[in-house]
Residue, then its C-alpha position, 0 to 999 in steps of 0.5 A: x476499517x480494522x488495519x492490522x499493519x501500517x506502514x510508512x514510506x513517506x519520503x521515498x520515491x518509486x520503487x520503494x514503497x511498493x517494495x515495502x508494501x510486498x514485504x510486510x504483506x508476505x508477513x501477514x496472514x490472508x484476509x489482513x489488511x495493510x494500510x501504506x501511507x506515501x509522499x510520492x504522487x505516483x503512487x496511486x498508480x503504482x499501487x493499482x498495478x500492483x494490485x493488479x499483478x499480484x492479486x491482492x485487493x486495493x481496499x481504498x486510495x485516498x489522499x490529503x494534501x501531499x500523502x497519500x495512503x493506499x490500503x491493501x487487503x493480503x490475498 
C-alpha cells in the first residue's frame, strides 16, 4: 500500500489522534492515503465513526500487540 503520510499518536488518548488525523488529511490532496499508528483501544471505533461522519474512506484497521494503525484514503 502507497501511504504518502504516517502519523504517530501512540501514547494519546481520545480525542487526540483523531484530531491529529483530521489536520494532516486537510493538508493532503484527494485520493492520498494516511496511515495513523495509535495506542489507544478505543480508537478502532473512533476511527469508524470518524470515517463515517467526514466522508473519507477507512482503507484498513489492524493491530498488533498494543498499537493499532488505521489507514484513511483523503476524500
Amino acid at each position: 500500500m502507497d501511504v504518502q503520510r504516517e502519523i504517530d499518536t501512540r501514547g494519546l488518548n481520545c480525542p487526540l489522534p483523531i484530531l491529529k488525523a483530521k489536520k494532516a488529511l486537510a493538508e493532503m490532496q484527494s485520493g492520498e492515503l494516511l496511515r495513523v499508528v495509535a495506542t489507544d483501544p478505543s480508537s478502532t471505533r473512533d476511527f469508524q465513526a470518524f470515517a463515517r461522519q467526514t466522508g473519507n474512506e477507512l482503507v484498513e484497521q489492524n493491530s498488533s500487540g498494543d498499537e493499532f494503525m488505521h489507514v484513511l484514503r483523503r476524500r
